[in-house]
ChimeraX commands (.cxc) that place a marker at each C-alpha (Angstrom):
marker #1 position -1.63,9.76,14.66 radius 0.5
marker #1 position -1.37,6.42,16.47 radius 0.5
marker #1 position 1.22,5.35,13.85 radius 0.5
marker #1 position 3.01,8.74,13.86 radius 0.5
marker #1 position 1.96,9.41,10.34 radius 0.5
marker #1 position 1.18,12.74,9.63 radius 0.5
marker #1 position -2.37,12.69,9.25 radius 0.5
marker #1 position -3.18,15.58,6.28 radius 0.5
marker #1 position -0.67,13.58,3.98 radius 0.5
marker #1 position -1.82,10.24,4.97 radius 0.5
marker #1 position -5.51,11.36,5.02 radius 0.5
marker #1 position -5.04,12.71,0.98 radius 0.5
marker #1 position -2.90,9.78,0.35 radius 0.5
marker #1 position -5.84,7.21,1.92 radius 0.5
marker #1 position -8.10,8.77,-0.55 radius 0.5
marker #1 position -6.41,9.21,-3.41 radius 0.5
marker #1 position -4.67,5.32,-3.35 radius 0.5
marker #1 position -7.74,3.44,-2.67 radius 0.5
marker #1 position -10.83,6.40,-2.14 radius 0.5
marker #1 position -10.41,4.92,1.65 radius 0.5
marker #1 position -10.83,1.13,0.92 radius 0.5
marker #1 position -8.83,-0.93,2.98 radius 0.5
marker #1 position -9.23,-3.94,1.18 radius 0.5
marker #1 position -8.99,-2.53,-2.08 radius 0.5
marker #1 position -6.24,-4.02,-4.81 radius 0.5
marker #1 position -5.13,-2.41,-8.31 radius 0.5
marker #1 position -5.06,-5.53,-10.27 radius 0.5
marker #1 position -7.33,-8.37,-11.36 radius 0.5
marker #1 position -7.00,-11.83,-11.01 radius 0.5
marker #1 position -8.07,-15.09,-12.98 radius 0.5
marker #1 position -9.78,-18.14,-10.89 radius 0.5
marker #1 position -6.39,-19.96,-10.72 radius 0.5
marker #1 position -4.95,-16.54,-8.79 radius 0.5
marker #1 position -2.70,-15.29,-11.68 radius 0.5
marker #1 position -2.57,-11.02,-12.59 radius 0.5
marker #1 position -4.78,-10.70,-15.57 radius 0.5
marker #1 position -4.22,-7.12,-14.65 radius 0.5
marker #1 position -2.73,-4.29,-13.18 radius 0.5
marker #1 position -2.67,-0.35,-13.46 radius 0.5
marker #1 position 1.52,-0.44,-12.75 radius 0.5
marker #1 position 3.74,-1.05,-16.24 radius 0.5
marker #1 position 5.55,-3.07,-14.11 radius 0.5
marker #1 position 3.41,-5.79,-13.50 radius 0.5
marker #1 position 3.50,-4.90,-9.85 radius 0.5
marker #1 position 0.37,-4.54,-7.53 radius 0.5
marker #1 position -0.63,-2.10,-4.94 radius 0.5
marker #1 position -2.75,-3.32,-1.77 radius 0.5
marker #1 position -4.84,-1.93,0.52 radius 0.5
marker #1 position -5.29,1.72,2.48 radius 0.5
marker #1 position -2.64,3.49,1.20 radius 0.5
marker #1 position -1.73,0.64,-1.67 radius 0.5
marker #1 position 1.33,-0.66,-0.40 radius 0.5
marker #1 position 3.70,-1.89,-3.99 radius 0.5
marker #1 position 4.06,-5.71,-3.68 radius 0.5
marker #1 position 8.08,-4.51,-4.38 radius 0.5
marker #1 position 7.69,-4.57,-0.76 radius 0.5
marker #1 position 7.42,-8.09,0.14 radius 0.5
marker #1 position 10.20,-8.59,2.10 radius 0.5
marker #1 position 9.26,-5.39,4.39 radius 0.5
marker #1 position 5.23,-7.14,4.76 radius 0.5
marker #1 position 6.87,-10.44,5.93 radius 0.5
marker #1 position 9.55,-8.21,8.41 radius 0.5
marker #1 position 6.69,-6.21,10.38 radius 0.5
marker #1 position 3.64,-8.10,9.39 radius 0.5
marker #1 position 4.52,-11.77,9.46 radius 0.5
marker #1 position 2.64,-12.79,6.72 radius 0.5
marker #1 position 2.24,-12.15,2.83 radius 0.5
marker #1 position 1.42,-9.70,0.90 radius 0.5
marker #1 position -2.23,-10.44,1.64 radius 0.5
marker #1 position -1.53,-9.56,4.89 radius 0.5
marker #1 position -1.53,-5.57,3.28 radius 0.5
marker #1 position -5.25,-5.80,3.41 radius 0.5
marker #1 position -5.30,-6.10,7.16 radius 0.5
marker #1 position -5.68,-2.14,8.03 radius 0.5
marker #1 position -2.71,-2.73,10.93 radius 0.5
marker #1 position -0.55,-4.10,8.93 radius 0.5
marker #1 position -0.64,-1.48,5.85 radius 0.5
marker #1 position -0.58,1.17,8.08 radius 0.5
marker #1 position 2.87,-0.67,9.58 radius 0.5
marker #1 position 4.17,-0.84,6.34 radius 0.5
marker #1 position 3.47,2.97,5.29 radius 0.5
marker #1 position 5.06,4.38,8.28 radius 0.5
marker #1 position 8.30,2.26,8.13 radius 0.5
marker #1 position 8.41,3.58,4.13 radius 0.5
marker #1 position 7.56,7.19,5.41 radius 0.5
marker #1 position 10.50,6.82,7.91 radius 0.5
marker #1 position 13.10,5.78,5.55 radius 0.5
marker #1 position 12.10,7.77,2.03 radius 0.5
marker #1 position 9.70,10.45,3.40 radius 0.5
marker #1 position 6.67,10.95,0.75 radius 0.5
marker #1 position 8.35,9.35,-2.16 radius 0.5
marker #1 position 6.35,5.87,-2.18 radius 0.5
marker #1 position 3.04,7.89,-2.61 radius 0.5
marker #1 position 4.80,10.80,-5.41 radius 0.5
marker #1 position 2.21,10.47,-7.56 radius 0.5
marker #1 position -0.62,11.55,-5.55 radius 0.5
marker #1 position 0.94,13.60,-2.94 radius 0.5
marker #1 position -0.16,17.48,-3.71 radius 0.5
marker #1 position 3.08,19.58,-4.70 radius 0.5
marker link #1:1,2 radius 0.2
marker link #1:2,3 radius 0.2
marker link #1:3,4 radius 0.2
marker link #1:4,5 radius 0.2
marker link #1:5,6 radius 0.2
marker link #1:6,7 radius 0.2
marker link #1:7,8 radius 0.2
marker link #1:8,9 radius 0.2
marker link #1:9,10 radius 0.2
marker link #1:10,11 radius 0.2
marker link #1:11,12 radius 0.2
marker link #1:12,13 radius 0.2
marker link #1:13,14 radius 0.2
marker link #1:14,15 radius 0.2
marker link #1:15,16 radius 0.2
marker link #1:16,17 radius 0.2
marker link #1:17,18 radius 0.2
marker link #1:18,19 radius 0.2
marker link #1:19,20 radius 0.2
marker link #1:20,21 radius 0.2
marker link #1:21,22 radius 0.2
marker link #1:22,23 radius 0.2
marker link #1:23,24 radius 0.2
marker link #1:24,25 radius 0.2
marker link #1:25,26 radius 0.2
marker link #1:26,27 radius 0.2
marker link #1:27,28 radius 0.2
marker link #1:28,29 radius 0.2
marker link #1:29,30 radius 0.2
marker link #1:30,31 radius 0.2
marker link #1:31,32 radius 0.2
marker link #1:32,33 radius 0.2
marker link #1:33,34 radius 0.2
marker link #1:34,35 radius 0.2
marker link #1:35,36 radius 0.2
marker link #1:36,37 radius 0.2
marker link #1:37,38 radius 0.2
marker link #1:38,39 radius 0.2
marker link #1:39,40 radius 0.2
marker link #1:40,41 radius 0.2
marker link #1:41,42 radius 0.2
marker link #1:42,43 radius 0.2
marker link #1:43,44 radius 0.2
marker link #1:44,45 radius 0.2
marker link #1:45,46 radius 0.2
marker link #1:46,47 radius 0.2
marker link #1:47,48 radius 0.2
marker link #1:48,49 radius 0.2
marker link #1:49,50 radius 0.2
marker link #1:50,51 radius 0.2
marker link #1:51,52 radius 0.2
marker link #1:52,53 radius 0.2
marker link #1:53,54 radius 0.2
marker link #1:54,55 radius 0.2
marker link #1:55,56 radius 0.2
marker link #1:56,57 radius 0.2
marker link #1:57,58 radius 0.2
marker link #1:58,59 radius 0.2
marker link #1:59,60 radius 0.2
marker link #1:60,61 radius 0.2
marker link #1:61,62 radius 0.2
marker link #1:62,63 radius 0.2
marker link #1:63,64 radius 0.2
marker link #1:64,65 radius 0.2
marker link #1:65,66 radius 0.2
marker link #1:66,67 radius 0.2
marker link #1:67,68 radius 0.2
marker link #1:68,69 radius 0.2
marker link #1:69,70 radius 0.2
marker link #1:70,71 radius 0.2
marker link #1:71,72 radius 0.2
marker link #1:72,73 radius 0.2
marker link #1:73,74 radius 0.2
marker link #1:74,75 radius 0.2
marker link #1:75,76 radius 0.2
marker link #1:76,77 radius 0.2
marker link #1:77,78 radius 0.2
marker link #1:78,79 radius 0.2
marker link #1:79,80 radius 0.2
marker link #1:80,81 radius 0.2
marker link #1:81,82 radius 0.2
marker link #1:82,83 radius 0.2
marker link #1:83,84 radius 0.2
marker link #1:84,85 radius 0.2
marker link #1:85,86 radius 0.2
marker link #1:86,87 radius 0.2
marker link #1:87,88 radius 0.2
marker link #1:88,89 radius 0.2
marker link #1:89,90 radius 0.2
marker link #1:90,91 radius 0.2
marker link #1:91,92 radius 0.2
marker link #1:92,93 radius 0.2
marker link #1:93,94 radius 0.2
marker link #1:94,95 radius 0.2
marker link #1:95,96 radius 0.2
marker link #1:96,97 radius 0.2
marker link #1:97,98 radius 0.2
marker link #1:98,99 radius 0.2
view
């Protein structure tokens, strides 16, 4: 509510993106930092709560000074998920979101 998200979606969203883990990441890494892997065909990763794409870099730096490490900071996801709710609605989060 605080971020004027609405809660049911965001709640089911929470839980189906990360099962409520705010630090939680969809991709592995190697010990020199590079993606060994990732669920997205893309190559693309998803970060934290309500795992924000990494397509989103520019918006992370915008609201949450910082990179996209900075998704794994519960203020700053939840930043970045309203300002993509505001502009596109549900869409980010089709996948998951109940019809």
């Amino acid at each position: 509510r605080k971020y004027g998200l609405p809660v049911k979606d965001f709640s089911y969203i929470a839980y189906r993106e990360s099962r409520c883990r705010i630090k939680a990441i969809n991709a592995r890494f190697d010990k020199h930092g590079n993606v060994t892997w990732t669920l997205n065909k893309n190559g693309s990763i998803d970060r934290g709560l309500f795992q924000i794409n990494s397509v989103h870099k520019d918006t992370v730096r915008k609201l949450c000074k910082g990179d996209l490490d900075t998704l794994l900071h519960l203020d700053c996801n939840m930043k970045v998920a309203k300002y993509l709710y505001d502009r596109y609605g549900l869409v980010p989060w089709k996948m998951v979101v109940k019809p």
